[in-house]
PDB file of N, CA, C and O in Angstrom:
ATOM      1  N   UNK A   1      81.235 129.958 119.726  1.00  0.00           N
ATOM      2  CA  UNK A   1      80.590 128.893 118.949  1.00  0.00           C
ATOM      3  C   UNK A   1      79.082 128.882 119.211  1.00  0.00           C
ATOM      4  O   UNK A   1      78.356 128.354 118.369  1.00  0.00           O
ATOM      5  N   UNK A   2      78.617 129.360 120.185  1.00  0.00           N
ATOM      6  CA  UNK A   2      77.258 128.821 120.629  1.00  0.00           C
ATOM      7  C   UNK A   2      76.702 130.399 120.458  1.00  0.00           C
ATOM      8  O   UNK A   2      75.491 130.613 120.498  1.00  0.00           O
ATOM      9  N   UNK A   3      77.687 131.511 120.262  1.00  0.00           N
ATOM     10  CA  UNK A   3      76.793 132.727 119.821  1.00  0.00           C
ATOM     11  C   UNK A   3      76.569 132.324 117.973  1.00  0.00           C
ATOM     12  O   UNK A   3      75.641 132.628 117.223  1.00  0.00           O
ATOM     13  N   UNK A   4      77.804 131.559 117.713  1.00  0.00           N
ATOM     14  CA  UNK A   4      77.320 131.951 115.925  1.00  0.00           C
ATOM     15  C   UNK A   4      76.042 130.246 115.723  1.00  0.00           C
ATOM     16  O   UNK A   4      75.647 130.068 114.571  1.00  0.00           O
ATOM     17  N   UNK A   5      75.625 129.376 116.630  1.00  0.00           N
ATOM     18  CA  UNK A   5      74.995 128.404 116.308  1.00  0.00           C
ATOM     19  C   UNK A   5      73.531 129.315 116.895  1.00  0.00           C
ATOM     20  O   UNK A   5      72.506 128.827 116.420  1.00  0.00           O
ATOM     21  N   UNK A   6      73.358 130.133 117.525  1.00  0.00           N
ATOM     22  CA  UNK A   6      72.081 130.923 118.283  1.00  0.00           C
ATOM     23  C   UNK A   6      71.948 132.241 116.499  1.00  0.00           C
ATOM     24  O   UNK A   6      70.930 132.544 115.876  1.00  0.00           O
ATOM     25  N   UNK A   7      73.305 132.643 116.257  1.00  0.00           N
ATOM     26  CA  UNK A   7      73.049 133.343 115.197  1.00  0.00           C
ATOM     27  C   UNK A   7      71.568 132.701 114.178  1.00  0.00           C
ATOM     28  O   UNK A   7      70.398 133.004 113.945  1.00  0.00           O
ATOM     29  N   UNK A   8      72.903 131.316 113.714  1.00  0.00           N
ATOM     30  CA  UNK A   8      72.424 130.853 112.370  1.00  0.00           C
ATOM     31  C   UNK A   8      70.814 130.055 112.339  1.00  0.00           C
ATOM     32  O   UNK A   8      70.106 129.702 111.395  1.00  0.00           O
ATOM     33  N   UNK A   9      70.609 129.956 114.079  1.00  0.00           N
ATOM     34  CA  UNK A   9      69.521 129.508 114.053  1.00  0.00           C
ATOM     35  C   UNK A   9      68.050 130.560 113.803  1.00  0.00           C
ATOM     36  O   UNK A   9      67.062 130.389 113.090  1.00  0.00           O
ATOM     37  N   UNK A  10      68.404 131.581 114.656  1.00  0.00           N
ATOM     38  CA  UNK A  10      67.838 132.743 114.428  1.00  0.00           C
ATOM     39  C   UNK A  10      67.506 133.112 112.791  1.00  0.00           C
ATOM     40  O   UNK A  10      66.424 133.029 112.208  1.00  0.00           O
ATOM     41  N   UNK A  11      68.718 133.510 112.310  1.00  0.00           N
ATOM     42  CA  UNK A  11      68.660 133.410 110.459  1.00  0.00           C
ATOM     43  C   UNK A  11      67.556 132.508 110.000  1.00  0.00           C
ATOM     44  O   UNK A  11      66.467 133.046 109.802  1.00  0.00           O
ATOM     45  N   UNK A  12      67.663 131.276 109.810  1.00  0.00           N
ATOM     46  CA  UNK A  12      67.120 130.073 109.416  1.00  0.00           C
ATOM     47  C   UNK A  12      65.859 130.312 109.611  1.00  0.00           C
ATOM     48  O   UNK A  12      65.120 130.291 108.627  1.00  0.00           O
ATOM     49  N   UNK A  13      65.232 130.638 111.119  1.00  0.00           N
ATOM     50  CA  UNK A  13      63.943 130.891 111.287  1.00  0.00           C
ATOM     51  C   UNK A  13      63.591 132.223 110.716  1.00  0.00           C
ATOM     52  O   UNK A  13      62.448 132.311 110.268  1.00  0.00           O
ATOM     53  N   UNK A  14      64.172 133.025 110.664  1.00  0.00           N
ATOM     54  CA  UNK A  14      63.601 134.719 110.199  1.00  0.00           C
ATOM     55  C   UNK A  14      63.379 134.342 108.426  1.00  0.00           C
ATOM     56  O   UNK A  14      62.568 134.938 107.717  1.00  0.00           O
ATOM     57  N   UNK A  15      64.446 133.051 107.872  1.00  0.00           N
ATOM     58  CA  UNK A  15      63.983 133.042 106.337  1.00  0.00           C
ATOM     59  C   UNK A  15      63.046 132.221 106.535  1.00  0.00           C
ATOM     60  O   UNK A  15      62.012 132.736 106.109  1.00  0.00           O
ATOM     61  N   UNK A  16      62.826 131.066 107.019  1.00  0.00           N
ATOM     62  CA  UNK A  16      61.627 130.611 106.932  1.00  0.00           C
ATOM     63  C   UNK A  16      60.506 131.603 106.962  1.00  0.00           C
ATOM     64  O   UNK A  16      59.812 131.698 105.951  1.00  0.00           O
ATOM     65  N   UNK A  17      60.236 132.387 108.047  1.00  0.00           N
ATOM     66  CA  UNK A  17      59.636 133.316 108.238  1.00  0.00           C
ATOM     67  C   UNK A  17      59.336 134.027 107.022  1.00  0.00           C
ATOM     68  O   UNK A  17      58.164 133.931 106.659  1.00  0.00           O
ATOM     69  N   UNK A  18      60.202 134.804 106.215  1.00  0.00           N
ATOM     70  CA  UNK A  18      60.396 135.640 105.378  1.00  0.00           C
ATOM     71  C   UNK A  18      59.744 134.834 103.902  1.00  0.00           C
ATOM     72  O   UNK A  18      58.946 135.267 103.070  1.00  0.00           O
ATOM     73  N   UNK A  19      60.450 133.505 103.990  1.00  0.00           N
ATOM     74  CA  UNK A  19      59.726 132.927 102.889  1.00  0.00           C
ATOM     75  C   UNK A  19      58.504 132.539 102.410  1.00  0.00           C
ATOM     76  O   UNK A  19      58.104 132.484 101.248  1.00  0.00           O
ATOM     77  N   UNK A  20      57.679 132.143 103.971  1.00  0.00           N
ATOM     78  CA  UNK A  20      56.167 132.410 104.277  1.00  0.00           C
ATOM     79  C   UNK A  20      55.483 133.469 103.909  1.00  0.00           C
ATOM     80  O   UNK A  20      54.503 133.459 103.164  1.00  0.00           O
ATOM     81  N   UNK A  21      56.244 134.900 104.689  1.00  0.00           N
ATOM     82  CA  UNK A  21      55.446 136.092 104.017  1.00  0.00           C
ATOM     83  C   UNK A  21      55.421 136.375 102.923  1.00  0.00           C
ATOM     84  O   UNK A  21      54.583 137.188 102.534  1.00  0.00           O
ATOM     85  N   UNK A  22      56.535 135.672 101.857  1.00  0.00           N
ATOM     86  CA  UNK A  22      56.533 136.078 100.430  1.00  0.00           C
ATOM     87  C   UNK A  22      55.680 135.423  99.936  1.00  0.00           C
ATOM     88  O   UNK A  22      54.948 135.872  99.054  1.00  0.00           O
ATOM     89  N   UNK A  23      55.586 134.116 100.443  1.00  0.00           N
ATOM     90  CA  UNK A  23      54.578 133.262  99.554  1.00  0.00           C
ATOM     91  C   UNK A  23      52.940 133.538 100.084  1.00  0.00           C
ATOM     92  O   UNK A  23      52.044 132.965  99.464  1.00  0.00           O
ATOM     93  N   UNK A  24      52.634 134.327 101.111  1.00  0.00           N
ATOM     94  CA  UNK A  24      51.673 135.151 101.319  1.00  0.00           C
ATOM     95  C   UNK A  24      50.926 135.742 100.353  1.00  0.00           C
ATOM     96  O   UNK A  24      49.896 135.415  99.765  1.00  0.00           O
ATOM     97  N   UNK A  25      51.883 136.980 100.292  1.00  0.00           N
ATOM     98  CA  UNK A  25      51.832 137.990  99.460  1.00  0.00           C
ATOM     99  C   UNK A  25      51.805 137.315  98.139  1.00  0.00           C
ATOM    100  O   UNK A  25      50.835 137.530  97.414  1.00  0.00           O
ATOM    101  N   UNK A  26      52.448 136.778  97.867  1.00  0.00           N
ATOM    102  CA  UNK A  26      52.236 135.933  96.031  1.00  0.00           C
ATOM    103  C   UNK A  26      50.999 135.646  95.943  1.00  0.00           C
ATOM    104  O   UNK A  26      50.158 136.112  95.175  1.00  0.00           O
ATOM    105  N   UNK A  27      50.875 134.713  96.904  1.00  0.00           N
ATOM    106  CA  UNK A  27      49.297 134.250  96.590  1.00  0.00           C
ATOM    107  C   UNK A  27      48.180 135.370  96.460  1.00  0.00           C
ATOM    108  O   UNK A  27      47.234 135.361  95.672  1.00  0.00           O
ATOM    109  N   UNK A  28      48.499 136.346  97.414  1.00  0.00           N
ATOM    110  CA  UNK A  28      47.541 136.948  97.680  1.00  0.00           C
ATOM    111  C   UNK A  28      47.213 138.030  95.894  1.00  0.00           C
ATOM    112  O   UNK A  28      46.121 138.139  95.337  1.00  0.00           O
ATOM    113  N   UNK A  29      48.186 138.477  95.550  1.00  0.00           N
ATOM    114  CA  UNK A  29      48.731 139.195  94.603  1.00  0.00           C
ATOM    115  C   UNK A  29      47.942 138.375  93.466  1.00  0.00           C
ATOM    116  O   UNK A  29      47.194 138.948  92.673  1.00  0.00           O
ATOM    117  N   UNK A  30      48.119 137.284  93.452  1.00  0.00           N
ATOM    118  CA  UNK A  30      47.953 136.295  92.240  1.00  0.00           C
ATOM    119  C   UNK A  30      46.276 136.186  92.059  1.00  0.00           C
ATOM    120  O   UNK A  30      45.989 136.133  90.863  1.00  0.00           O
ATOM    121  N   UNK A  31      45.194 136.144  92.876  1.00  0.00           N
ATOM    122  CA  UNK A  31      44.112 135.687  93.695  1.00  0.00           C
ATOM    123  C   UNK A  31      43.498 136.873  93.555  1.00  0.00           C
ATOM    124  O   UNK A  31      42.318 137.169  93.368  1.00  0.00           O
ATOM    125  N   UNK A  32      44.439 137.480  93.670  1.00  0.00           N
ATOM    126  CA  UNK A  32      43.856 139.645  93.032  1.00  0.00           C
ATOM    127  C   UNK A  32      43.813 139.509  91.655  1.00  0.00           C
ATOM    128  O   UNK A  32      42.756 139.716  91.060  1.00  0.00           O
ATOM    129  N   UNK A  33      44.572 139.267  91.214  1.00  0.00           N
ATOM    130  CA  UNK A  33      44.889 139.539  89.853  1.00  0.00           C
ATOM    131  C   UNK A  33      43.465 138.544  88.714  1.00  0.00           C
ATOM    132  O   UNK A  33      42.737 138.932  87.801  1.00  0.00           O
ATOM    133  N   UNK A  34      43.645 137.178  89.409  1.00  0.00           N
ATOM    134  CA  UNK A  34      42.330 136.398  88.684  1.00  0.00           C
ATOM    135  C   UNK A  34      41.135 137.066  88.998  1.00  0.00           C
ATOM    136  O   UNK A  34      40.246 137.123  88.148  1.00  0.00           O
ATOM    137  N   UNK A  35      41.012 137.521  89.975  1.00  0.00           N
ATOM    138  CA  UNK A  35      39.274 137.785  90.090  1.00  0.00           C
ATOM    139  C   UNK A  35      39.446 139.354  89.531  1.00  0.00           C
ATOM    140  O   UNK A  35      38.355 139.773  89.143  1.00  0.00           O
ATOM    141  N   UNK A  36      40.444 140.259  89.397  1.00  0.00           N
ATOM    142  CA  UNK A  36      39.993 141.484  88.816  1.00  0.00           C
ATOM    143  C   UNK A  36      40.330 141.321  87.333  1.00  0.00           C
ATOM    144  O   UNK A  36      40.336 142.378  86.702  1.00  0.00           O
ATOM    145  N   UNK A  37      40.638 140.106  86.592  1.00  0.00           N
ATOM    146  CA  UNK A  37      40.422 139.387  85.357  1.00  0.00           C
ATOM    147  C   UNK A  37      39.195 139.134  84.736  1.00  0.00           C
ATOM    148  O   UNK A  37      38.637 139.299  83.651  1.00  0.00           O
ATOM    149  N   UNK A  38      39.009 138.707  85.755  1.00  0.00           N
ATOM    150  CA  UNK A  38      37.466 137.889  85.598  1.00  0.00           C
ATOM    151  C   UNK A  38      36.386 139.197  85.687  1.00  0.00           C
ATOM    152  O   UNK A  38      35.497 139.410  84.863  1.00  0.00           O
ATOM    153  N   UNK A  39      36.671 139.998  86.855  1.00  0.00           N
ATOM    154  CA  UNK A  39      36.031 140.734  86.864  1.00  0.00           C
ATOM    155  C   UNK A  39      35.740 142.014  85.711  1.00  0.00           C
ATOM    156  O   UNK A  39      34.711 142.661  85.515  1.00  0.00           O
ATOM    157  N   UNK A  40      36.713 142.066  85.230  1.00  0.00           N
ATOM    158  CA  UNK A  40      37.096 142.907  83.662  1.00  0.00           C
ATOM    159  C   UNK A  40      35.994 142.241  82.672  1.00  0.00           C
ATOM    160  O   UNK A  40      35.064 142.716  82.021  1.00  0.00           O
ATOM    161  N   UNK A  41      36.455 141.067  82.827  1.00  0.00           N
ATOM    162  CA  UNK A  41      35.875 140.091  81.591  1.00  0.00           C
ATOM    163  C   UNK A  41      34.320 140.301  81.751  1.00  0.00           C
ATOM    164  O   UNK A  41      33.762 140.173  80.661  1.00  0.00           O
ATOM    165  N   UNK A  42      33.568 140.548  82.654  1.00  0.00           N
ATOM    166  CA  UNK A  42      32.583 140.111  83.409  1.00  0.00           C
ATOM    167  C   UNK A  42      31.665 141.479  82.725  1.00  0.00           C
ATOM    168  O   UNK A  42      30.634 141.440  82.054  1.00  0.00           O
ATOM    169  N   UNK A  43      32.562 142.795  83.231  1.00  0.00           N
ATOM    170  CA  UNK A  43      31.972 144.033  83.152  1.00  0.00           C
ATOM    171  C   UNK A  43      31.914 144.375  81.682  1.00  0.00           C
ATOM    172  O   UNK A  43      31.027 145.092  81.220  1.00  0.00           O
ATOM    173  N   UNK A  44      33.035 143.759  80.843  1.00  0.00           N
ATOM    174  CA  UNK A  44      33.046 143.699  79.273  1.00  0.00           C
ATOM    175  C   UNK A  44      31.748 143.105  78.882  1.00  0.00           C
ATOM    176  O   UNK A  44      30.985 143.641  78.078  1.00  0.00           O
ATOM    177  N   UNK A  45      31.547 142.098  79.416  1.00  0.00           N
ATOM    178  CA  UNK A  45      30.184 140.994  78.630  1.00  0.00           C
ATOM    179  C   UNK A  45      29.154 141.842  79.359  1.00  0.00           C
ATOM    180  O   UNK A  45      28.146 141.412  78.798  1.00  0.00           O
ATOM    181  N   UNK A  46      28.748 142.670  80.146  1.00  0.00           N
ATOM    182  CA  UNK A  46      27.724 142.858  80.435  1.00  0.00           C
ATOM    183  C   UNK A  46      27.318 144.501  79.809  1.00  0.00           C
ATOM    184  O   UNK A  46      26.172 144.940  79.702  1.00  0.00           O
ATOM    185  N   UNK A  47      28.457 145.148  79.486  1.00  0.00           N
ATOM    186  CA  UNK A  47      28.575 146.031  78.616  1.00  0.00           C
ATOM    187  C   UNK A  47      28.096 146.094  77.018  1.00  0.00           C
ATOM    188  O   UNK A  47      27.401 146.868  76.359  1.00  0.00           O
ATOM    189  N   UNK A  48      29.000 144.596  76.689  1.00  0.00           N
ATOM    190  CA  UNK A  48      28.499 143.922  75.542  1.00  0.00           C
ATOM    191  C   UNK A  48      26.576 143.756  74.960  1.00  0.00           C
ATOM    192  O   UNK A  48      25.781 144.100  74.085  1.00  0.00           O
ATOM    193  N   UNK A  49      26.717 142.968  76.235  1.00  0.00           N
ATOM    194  CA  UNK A  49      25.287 142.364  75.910  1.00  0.00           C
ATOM    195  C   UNK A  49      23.992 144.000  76.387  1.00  0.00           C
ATOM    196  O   UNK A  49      22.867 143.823  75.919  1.00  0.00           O
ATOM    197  N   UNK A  50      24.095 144.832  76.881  1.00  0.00           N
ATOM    198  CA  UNK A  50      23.629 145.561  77.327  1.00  0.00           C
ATOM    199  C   UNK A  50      23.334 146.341  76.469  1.00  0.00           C
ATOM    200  O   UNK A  50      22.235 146.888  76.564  1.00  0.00           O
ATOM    201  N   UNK A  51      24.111 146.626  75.464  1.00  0.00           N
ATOM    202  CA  UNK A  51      24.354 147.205  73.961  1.00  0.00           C
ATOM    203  C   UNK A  51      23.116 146.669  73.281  1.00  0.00           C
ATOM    204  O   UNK A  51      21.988 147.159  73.321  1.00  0.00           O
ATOM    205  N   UNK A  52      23.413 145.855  72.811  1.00  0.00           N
ATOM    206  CA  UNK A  52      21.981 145.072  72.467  1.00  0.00           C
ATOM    207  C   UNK A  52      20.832 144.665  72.959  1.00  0.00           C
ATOM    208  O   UNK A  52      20.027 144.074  72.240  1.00  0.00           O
TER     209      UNK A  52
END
């Protein structure tokens, strides 16, 4: 009993754990994605206007 309550506690913390690093990585992923948006957008308008 007290190996499967040391199990499930273990578990519990490794998903917490696990769920942290995902939501890490999301953010981080997401935070990439806007600024190399922006940054697209950025190099377009200056392309744009450079033209002229």
């Amino acid at each position: 009993m007290l190996f499967l309550l040391i199990i499930s506690n273990w578990y519990l913390g490794f998903k917490d754990c696990l769920i942290a690093i995902l939501l890490e990585i999301s953010t981080l992923l997401i935070t990439l994605l806007i600024e190399k948006r922006t940054f697209f957008k950025g190099s377009i308008y200056t392309n744009i206007t450079s033209f002229h």
